[in-house]
Backbone as a chain_set.jsonl record, in Angstrom:
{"seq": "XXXXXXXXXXXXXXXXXXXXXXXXXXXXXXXXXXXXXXXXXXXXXXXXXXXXXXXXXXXXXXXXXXXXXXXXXXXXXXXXXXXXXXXX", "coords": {"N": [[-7.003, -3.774, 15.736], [-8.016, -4.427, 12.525], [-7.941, -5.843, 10.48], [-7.422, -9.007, 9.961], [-4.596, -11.195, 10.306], [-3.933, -13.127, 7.425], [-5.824, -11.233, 5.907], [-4.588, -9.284, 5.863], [-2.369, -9.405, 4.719], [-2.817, -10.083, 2.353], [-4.405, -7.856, 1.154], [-2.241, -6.09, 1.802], [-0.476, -6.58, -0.804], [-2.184, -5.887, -2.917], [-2.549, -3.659, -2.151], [-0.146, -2.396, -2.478], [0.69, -3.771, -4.955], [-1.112, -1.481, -6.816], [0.243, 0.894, -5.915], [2.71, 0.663, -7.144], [1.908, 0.508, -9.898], [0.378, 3.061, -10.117], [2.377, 4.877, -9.636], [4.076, 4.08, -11.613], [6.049, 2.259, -11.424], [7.813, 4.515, -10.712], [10.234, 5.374, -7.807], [9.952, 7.196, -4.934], [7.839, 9.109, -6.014], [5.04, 10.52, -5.035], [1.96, 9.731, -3.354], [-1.69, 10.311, -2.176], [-2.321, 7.886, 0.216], [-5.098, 6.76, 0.714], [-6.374, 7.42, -1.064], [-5.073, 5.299, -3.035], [-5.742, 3.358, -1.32], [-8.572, 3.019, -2.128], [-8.685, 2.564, -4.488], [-7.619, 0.22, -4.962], [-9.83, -1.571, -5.169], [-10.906, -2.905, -2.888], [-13.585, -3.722, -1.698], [-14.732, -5.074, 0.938], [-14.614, -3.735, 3.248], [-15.679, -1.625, 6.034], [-14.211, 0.426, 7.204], [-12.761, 2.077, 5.902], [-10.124, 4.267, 6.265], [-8.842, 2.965, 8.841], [-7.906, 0.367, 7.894], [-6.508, 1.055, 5.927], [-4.817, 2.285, 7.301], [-3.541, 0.355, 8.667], [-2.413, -1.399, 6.636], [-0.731, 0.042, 5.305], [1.077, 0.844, 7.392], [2.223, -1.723, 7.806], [3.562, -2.118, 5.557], [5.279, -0.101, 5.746], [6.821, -1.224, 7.75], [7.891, -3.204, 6.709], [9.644, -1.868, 5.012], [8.358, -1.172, 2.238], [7.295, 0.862, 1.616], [7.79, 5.035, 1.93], [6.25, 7.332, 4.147], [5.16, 10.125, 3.864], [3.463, 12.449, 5.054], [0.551, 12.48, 7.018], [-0.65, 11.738, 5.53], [0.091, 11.385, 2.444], [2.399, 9.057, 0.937], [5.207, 7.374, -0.73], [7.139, 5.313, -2.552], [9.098, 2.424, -2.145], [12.971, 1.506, -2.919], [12.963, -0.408, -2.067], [10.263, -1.909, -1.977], [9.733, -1.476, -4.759], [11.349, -3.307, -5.716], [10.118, -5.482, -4.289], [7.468, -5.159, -5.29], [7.754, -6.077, -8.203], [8.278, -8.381, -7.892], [6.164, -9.371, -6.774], [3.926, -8.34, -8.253], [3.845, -8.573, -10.964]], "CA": [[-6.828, -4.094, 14.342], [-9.642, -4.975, 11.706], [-7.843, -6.808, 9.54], [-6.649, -10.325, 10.562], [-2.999, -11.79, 9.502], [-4.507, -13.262, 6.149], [-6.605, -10.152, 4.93], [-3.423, -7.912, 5.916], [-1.428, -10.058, 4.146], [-3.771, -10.094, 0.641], [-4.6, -6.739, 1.059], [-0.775, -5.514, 1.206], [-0.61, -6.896, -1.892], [-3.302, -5.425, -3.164], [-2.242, -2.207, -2.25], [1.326, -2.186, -2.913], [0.82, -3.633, -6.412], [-1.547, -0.652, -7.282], [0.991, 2.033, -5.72], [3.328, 0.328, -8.028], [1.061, 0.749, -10.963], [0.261, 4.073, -10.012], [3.698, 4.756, -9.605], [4.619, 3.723, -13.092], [7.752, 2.251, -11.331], [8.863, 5.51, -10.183], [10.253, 5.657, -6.633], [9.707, 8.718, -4.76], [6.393, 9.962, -6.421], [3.759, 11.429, -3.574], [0.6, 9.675, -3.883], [-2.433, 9.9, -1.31], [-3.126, 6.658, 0.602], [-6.778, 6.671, 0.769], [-6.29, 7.291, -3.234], [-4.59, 4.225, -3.332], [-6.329, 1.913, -1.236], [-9.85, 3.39, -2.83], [-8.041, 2.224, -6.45], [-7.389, -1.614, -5.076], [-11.418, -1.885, -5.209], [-11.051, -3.811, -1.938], [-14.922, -3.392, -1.503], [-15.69, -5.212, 2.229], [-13.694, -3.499, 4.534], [-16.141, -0.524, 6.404], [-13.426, 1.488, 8.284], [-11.242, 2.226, 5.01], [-9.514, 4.617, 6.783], [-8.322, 2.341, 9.623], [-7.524, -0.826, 7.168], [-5.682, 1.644, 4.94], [-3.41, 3.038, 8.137], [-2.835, -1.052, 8.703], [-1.584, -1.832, 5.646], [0.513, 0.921, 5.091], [2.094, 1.086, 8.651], [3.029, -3.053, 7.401], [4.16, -2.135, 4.456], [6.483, 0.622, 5.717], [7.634, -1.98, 8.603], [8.75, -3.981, 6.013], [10.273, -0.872, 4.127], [8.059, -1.062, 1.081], [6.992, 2.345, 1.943], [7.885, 6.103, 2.625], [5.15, 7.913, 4.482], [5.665, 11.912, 3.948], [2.591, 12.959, 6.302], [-0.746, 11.346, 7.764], [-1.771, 10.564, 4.234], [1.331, 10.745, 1.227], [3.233, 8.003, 0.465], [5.641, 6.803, -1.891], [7.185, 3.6, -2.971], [10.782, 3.002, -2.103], [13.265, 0.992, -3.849], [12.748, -2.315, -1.797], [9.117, -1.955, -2.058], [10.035, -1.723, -5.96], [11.575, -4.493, -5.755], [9.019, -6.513, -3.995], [6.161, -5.039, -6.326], [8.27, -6.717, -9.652], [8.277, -9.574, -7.87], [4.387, -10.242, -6.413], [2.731, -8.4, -9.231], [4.105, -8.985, -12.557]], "C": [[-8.129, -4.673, 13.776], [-9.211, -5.716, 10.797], [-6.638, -8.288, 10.313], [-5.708, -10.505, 9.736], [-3.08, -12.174, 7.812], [-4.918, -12.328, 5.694], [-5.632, -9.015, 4.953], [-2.25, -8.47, 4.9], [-1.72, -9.894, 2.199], [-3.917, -8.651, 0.406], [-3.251, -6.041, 0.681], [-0.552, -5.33, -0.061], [-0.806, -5.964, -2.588], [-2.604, -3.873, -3.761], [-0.93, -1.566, -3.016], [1.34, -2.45, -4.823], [-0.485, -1.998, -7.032], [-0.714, 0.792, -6.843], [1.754, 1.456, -6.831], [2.942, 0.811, -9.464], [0.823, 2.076, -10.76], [1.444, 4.993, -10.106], [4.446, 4.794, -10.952], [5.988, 2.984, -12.654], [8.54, 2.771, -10.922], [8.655, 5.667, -8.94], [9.936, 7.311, -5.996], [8.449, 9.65, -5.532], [5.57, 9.33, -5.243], [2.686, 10.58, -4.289], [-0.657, 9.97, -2.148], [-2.819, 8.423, -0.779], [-3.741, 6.3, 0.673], [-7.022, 6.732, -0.922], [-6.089, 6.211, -3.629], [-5.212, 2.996, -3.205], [-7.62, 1.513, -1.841], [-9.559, 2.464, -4.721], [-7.784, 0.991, -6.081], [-8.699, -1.91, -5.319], [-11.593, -2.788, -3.931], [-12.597, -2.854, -1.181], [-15.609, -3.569, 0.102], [-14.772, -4.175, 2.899], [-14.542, -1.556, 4.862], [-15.474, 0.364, 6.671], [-12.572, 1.41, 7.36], [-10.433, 2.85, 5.947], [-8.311, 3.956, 7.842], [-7.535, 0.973, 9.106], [-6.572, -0.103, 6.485], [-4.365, 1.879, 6.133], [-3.039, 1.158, 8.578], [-2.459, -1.443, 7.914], [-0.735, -0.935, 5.529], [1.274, 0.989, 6.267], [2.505, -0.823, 8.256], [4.04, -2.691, 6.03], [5.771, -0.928, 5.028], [7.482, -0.348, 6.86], [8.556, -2.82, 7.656], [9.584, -3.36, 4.787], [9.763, -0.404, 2.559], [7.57, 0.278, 0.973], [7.445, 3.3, 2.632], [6.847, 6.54, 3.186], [5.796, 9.109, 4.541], [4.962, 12.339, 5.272], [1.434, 12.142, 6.442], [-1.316, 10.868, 6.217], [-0.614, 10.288, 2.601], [2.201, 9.775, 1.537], [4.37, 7.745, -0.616], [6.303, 5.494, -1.947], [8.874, 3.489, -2.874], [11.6, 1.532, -2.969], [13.21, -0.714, -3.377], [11.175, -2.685, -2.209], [9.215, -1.974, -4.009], [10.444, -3.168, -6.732], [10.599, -5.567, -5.706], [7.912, -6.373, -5.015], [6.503, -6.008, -7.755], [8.289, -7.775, -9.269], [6.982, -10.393, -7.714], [3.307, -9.908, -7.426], [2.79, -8.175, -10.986], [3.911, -10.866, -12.966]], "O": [[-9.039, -5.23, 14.389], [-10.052, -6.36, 10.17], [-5.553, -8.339, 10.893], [-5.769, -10.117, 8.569], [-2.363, -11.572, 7.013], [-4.37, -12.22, 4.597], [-5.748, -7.999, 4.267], [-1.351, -7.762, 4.448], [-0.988, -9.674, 1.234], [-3.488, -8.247, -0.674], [-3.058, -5.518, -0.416], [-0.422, -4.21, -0.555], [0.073, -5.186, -2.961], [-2.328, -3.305, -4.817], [-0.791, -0.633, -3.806], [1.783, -1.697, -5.691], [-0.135, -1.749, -8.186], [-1.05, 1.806, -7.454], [1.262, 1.941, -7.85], [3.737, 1.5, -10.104], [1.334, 2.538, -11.78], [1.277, 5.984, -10.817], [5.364, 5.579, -11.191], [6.965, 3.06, -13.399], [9.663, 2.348, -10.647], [7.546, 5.978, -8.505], [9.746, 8.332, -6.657], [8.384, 10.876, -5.445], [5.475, 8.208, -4.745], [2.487, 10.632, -5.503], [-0.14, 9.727, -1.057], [-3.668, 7.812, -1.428], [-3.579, 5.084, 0.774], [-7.771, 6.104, -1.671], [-6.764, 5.831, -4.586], [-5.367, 2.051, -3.979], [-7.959, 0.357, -2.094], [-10.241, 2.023, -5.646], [-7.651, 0.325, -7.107], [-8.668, -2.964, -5.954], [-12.596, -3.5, -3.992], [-12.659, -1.838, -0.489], [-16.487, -2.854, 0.584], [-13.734, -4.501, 2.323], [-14.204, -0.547, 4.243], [-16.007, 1.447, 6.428], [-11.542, 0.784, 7.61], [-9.856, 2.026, 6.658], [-7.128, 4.287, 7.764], [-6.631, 0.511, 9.801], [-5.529, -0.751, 6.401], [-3.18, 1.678, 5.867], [-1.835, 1.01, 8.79], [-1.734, -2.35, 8.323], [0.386, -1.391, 5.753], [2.441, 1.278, 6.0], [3.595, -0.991, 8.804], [5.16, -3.144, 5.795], [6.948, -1.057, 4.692], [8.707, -0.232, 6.847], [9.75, -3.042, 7.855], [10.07, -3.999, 3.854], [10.367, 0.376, 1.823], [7.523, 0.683, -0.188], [7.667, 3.071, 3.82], [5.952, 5.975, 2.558], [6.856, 9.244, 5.152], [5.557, 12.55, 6.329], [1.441, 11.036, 5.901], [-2.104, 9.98, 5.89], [-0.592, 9.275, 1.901], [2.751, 9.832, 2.637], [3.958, 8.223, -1.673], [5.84, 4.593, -1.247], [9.692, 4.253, -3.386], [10.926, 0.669, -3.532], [13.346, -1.763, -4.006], [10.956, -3.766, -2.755], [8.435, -2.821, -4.445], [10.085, -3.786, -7.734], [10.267, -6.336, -6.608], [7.453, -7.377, -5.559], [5.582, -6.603, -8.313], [8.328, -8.588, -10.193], [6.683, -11.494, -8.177], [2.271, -10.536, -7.639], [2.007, -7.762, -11.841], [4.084, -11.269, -14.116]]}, "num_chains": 1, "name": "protein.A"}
C-alpha cells in the first residue's frame, strides 16, 4: 500500500465526493476511475494508478462503490448516501 490510514481516509473523500459530483447524484452511471481520481486534483501521489485501485477497492469494501471492470465504476445508493452526508 502507498497510501497510509490518514491519506486513504482524506483521499476517499476526495474521491467519492467528486464521483458524486460527477454523478450528478445519479446511481448507476459508468464513470472511469482514473477519470475520477485525475478530477480530485490530488496532485502528490506518483503511482496514481495504484492509489486510485486503493481507494476504490475501500470504498467498495465499505459499499460506496460498484466496480463494472478494471477501471468503471459507479456510485451506489449507500455511497449516495454517504456522499450527501461528507460533501454537502
Amino acid at each position: 500500500m502507498i497510501l497510509n490510514d490518514d491519506e486513504l481516509r482524506m483521499y476517499r473523500d476526495r474521491f467519492l465526493c467528486r464521483l458524486y459530483r460527477t454523478a450528478q447524484g445519479i446511481v448507476d452511471r459508468r464513470f472511469n476511475r482514473y477519470d475520477i481520481f485525475m478530477a480530485t486534483g490530488i496532485g502528490a501521489i506518483t503511482d496514481v494508478h495504484q492509489a486510485t485501485d486503493e481507494i476504490v477497492q475501500s470504498l467498495q469494501n465499505y459499499g460506496f462503490i460498484h466496480t463494472i471492470d478494471n477501471e468503471q465504476i459507479t456510485l451506489s445508493m449507500a455511497g449516495l448516501a454517504e456522499a450527501e452526508r461528507v460533501c454537502e
